[in-house]
LUMKE-743473 format. One line per field, with one value per residue (C-alpha): x negated, y negated, z. Coordinates in nm, 2 decimals, always signed. Last residue first. Layout:
X c(X,...) .
Y c(Y,...) .
Z c(Z,...) .
// end
This chain:
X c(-0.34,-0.07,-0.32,-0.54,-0.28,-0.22,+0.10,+0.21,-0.10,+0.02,+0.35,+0.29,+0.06,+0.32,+0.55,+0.34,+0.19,-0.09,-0.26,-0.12,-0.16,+0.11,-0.04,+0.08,-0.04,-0.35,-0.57,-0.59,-0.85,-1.19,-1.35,-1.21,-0.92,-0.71,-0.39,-0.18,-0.36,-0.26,-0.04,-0.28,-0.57,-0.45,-0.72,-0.81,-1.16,-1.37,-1.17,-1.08,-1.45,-1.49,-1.14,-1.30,-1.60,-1.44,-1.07,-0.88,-0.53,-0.63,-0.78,-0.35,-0.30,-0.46,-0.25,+0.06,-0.02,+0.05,-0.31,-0.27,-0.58,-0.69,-0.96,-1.21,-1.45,-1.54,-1.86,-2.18,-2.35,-2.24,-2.17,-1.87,-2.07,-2.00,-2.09,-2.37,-2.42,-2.72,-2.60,-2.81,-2.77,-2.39,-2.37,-2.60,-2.38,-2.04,-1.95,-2.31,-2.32,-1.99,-2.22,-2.47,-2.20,-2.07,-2.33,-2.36,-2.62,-2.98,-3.10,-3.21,-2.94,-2.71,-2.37,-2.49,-2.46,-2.19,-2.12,-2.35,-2.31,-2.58,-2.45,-2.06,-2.19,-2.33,-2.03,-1.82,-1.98,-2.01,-1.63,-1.51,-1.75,-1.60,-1.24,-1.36,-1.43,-1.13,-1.07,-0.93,-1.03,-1.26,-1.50,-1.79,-1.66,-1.97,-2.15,-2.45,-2.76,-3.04,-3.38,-3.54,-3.68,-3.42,-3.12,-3.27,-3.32,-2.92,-2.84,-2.94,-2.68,-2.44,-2.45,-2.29,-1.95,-1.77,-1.53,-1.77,-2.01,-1.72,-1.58,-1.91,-2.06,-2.43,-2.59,-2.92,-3.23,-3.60,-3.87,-4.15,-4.24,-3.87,-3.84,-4.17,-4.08,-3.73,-3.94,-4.16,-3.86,-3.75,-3.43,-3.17,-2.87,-3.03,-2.61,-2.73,-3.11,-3.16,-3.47,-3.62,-3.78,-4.02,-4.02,-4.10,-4.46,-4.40,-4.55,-4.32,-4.03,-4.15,-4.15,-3.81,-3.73,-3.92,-4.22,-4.37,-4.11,-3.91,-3.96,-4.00,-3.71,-3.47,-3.59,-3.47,-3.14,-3.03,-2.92,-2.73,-2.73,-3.06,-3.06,-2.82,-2.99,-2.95,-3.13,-3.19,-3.19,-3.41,-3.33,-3.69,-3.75,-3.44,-3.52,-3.86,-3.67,-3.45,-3.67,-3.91,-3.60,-3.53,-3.87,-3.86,-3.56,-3.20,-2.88,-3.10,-3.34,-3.04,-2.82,-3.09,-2.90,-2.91,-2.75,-2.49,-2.32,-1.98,-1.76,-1.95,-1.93,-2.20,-2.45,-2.15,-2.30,-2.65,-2.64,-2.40,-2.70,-2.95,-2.75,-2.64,-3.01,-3.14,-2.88,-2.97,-3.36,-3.27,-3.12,-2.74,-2.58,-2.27,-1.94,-2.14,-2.23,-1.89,-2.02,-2.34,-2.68,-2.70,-2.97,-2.99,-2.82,-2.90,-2.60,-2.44,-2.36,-2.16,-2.09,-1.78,-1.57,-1.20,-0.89,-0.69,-0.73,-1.10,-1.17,-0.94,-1.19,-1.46,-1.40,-1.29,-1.59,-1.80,-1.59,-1.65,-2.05,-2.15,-1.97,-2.14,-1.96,-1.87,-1.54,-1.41,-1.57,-1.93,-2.05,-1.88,-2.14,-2.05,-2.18,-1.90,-2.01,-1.68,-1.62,-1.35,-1.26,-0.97,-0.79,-0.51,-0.83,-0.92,-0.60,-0.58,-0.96,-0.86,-0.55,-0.64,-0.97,-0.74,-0.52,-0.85,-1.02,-0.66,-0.60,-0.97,-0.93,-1.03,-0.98,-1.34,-1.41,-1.12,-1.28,-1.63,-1.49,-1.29,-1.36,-1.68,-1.78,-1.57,-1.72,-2.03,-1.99,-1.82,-1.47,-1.29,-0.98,-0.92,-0.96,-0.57,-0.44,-0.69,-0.88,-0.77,-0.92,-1.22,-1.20,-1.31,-1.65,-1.79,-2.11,-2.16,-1.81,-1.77,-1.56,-1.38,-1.53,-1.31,-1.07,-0.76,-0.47,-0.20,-0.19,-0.36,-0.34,-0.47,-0.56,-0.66,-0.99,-0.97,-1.31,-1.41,-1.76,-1.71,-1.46,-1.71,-1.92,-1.57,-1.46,-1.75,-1.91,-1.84,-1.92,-1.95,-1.80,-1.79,-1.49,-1.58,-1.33,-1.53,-1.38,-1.43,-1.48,-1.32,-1.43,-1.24,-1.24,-1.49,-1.50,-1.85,-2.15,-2.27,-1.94,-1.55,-1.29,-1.04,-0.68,-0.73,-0.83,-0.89,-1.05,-0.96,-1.17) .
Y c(+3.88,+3.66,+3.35,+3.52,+3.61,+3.26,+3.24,+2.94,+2.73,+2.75,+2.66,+2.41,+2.24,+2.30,+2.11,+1.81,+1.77,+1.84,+1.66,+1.32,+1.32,+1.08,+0.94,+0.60,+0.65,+0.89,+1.01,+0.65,+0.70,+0.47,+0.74,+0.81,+0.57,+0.58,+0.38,+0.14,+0.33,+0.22,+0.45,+0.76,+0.55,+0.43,+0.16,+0.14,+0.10,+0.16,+0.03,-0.26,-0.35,-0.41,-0.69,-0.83,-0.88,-1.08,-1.05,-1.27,-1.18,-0.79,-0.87,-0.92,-0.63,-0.37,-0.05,-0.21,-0.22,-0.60,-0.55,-0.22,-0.14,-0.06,+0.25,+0.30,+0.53,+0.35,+0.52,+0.26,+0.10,-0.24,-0.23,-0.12,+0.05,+0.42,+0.62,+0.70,+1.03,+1.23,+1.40,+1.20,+0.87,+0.91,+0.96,+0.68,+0.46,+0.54,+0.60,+0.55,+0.21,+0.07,+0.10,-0.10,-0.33,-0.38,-0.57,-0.63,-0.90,-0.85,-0.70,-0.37,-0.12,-0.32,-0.17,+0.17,+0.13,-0.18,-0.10,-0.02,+0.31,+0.48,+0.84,+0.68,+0.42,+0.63,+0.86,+0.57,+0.48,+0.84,+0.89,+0.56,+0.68,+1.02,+0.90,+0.69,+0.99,+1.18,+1.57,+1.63,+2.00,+2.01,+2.19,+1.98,+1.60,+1.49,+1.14,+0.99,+0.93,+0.71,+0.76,+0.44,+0.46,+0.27,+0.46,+0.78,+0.63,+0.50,+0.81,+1.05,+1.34,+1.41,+1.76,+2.11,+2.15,+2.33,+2.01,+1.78,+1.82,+1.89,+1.54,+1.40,+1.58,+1.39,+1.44,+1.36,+1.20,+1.29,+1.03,+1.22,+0.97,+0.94,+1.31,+1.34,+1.05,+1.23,+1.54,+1.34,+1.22,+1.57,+1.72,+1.85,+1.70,+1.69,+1.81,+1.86,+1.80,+1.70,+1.71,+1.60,+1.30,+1.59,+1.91,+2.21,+2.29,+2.57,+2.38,+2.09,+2.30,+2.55,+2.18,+2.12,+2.37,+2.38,+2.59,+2.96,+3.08,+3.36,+3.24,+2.86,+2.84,+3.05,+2.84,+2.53,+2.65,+2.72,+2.34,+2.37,+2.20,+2.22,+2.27,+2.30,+2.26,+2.05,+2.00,+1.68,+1.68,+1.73,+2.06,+2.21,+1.98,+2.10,+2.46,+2.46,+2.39,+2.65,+2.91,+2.79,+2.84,+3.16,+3.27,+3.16,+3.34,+3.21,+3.26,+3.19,+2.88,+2.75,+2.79,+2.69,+2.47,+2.42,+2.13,+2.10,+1.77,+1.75,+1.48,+1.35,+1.68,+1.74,+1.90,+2.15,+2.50,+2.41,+2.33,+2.61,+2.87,+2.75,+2.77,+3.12,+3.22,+3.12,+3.25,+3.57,+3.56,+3.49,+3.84,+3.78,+3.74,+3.50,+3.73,+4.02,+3.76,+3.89,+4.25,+4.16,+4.12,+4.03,+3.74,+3.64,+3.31,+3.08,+2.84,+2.61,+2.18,+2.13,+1.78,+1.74,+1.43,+1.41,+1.47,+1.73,+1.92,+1.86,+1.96,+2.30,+2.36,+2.35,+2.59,+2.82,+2.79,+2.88,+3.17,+3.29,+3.25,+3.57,+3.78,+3.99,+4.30,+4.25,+4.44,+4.06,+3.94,+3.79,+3.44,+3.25,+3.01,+2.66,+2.30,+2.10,+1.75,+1.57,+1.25,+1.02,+1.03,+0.78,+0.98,+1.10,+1.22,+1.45,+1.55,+1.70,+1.84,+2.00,+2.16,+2.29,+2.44,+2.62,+2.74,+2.83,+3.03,+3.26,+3.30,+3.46,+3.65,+3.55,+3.87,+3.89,+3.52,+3.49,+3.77,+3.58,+3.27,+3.32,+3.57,+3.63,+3.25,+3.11,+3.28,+3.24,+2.81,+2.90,+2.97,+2.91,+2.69,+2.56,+2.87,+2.97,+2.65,+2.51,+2.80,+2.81,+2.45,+2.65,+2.69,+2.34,+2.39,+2.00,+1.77,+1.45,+1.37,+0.99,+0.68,+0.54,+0.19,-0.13,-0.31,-0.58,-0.60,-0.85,-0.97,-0.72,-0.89,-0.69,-0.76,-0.52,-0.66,-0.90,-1.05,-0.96,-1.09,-1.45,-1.32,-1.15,-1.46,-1.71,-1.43,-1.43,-1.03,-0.72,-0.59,-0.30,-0.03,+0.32,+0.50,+0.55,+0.26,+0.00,-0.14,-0.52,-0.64,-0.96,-1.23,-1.52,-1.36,-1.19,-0.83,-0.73,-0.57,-0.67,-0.68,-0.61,-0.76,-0.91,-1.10,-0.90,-0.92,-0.66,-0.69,-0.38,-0.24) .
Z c(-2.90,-3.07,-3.14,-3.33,-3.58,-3.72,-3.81,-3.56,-3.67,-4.04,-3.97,-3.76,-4.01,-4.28,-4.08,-4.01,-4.35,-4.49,-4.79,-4.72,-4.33,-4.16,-3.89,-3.95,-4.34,-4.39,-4.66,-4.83,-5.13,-5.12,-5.05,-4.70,-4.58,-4.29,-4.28,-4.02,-3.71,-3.42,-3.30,-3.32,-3.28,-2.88,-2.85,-2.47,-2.40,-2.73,-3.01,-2.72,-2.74,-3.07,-3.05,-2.75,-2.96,-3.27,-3.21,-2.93,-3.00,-3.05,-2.68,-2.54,-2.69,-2.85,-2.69,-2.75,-3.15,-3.27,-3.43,-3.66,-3.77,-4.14,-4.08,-4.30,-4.51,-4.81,-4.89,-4.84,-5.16,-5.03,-4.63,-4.40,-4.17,-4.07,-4.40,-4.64,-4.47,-4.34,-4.05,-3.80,-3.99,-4.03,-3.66,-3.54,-3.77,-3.66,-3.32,-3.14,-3.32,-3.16,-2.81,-2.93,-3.15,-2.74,-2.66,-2.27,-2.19,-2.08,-2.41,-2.61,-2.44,-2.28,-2.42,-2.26,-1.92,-1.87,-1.53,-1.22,-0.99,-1.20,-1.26,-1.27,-1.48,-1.71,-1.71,-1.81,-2.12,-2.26,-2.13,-2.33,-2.67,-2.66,-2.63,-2.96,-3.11,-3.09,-3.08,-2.80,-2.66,-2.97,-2.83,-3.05,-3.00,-3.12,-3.04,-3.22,-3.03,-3.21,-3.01,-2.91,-2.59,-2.46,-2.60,-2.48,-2.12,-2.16,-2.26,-2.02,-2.05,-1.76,-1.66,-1.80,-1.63,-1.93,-1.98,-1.87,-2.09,-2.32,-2.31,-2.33,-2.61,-2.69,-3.03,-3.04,-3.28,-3.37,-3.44,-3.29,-3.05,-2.95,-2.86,-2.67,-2.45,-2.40,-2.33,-2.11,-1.90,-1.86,-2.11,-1.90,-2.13,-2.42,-2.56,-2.95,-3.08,-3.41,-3.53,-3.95,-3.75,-3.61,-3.39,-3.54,-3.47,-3.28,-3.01,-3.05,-3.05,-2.69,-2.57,-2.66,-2.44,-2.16,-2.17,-2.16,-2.40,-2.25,-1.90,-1.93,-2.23,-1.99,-1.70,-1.88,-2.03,-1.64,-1.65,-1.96,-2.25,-2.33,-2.67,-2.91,-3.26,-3.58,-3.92,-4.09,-4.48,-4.78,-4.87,-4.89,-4.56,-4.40,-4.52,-4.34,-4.03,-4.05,-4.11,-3.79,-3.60,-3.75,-3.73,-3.35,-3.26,-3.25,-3.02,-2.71,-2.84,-3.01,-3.35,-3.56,-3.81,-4.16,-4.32,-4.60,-4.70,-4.87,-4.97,-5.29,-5.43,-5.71,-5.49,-5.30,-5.49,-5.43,-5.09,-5.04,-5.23,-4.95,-4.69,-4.78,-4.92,-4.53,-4.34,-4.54,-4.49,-4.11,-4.06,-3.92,-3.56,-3.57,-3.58,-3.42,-3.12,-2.97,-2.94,-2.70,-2.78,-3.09,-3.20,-3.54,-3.55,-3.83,-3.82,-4.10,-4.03,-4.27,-4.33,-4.38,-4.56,-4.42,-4.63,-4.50,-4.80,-4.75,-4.45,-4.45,-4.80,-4.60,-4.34,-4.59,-4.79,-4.45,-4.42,-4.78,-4.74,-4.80,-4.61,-4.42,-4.16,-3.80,-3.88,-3.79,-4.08,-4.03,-4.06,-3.78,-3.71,-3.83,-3.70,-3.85,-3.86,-3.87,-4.12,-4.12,-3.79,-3.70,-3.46,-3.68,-3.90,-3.64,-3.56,-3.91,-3.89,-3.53,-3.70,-4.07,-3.89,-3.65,-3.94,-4.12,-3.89,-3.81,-4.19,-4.22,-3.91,-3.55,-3.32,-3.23,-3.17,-2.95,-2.75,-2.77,-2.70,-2.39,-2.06,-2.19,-2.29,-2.04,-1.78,-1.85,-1.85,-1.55,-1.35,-1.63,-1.66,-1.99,-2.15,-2.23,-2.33,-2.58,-2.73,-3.05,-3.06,-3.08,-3.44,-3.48,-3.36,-3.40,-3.34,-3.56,-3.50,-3.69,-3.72,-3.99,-4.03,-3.95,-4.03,-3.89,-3.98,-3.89,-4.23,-4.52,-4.80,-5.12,-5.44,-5.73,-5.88,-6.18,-6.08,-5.74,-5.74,-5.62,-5.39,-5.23,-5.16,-5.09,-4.83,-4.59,-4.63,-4.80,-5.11,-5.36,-5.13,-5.23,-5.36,-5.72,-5.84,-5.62,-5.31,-5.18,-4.85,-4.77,-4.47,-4.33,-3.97,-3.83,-3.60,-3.48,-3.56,-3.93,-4.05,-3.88,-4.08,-3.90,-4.05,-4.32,-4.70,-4.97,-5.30,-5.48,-5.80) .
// end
């Protein structure tokens, strides 16, 4: 065991001093709290004194497609969201070889990690070869295994798609049945590994039919898990659901008989008030993308009426274009009080004066809890996933001097992760030291990313 102590530890929603949180030898922690209780249960644990640090959970990307970091540089610039599908994913999608998938794996899960997530959910659907063809779940290991030789716990997040309509959906499209069996046999295959989570995922109401959807939802409740979906991430996503369906989108779920605390919907972005009531009734959560809302021009997504009506939102960083959560948290926050014109949005959730463990909460705990994790708090029986923060770092100062809230709300407003990061920890073992990535280091990184063939087309 290791009994660790730091200037600032952060416990039950903010940063306090005189507190110690102690680490059991199978990675979880076994305490944390005032430093005299856990102390009291330390025994002859390892000690360590951490001055001028402060810590805090890893934090987590509930929505991720890391192979579309290949895409950074050359589809920045569309001229819309159609555009840069045709123009940009679909060809990249059709030169992406096995090598080329898990180079750009290897590099958004490396700067994930420098950026102080500890655990992506990786919501997968490239199932076919490049000759279109099946291949039972080997690029789906791939992805995995690039998450965990870099060190970050996955949960994969794996599509049913079985809509092809054009060539580049020949990478996704396959019969339900077999997403089903895949999932199914991953689930099986991964039980005994603490840092792997599979759940299924309906790709969306236009990549996925209803006996897909209605498959992938039974599976969740076989597999005991949430299951995820994009849906209505784009403003003309509404009049597709109307036409094709005869309702708006998550309506067309809740007459399907789908919808339920089991629900995951990504983006919500055009959602109507009844469909937000309609989402909280039924106890389902949300994954909101900021970055790449904005990115791909799709809306502003109504948090702060999701937050009040009680549905937990987690945040993704899903295209990957900079992979970092607490970017994600900033621009969530901000957006609001662009849409609104008044400041501190989301930290008021649930009272009259800012809090920013509401807004800390989207970052960690709401993320674990919609991807089914024991991560994002530093609590007993939780996995010791953590970041020990550097407190002289430029980028904390003069609040690092403060701690307690101003401390939470510099994680959120101007902490620089990739300089102030003393070490990152996942399972109780240290992944990362001042950026430094044990399992993959700079130069074979670059090596990797440089050989991938996708990128030479």
């Amino acid at each position: 065991m290791q009994l660790w102590r730091a200037d600032w530890i952060h416990h039950e929603g903010t940063f306090r001093r005189d507190h110690a949180l102690l680490i059991g030898d199978e990675g979880r922690i076994a305490a944390c709290g005032p430093r005299a209780e856990v102390e009291a249960l330390a025994g002859d644990a390892e000690v360590r004194e951490l001055a001028g640090r402060a810590i805090a959970p890893g934090t987590i990307s509930a929505h991720s497609h890391a192979f579309q970091v290949f895409l950074r540089g050359a589809g920045d610039h569309p001229a819309s969201f159609p555009d840069w599908v045709s123009r940009y994913l679909y060809p990249l999608l059709e030169r992406l070889d096995d090598d080329s998938l898990e180079a750009a794996a290897l590099l958004c899960f490396h700067q994930m990690l420098r950026a102080g997530i500890t655990t992506v959910g990786e919501f997968h659907y490239v199932h076919n070869g490049v000759d279109f063809a099946g291949r039972a779940g080997e690029l789906s290991r791939i992805v995995i295994r690039a998450a965990r030789k870099v060190g970050l716990r996955i949960a994969f997040i794996s599509t049913l798609y079985d809509v092809k309509q054009r060539t580049g959906q020949g990478r996704m499209a396959r019969p339900a049945a077999e997403a089903v069996s895949e999932i199914r046999g991953l689930a099986r295959e991964l039980a005994g590994d603490p840092f792997v989570t599979v759940l299924p995922a309906p790709h969306s109401l236009h990549g996925a039919t209803r006996a897909s959807i209605e498959a992938g939802a039974a599976l969740a409740e076989e597999l005991d898990t949430r299951w995820h979906i994009h849906l209505a991430e784009q403003e003309d996503d509404v009049p597709f659901a109307q036409e094709r369906h005869g309702a708006r989108p998550l309506e067309v779920l809740e007459r399907w008989g789908v919808l339920s605390e089991r629900t995951v919907l990504v983006h919500g972005i055009w959602l109507s008030p009844e469909e937000r009531a309609l989402l909280a009734e039924r106890g389902g959560g949300l994954v909101t993308n900021p970055t790449t809302n904005m990115a791909l021009g799709d809306g502003i997504a109504p948090l702060r009426d999701l937050l009040d009506r009680g549905v937990s939102v987690g945040l993704g960083t899903d295209m990957n274009a900079a992979p970092n959560v607490l970017t994600e948290l900033r621009t969530a926050e901000y957006l609001q009080r662009v849409q609104s014109l008044e400041m501190g949005r989301l930290p008021r959730v649930g009272g009259a004066e800012p809090d920013p463990a509401v807004l800390w909460r989207l970052a960690t705990t709401h993320g674990a809890e919609l991807l089914g994790v024991e991560a994002g708090a530093l609590a007993a029986g939780q996995w010791a996933d953590l970041l020990v923060i550097d407190l002289a770092d430029p980028s904390l100062l003069p609040g690092s001097l403060l701690g307690g809230d101003a401390l939470l709300n510099l994680l959120s407003s101007s902490m620089v992760p990739e300089t102030a990061l003393a070490e990152t920890w996942v399972g109780g073992r240290c992944v990362a030291t001042r950026g430094e990535v044990a399992g993959l280091p700079l130069d074979e990184l670059r090596a990797r990313v440089a050989a991938a063939a996708a990128l030479g087309a």
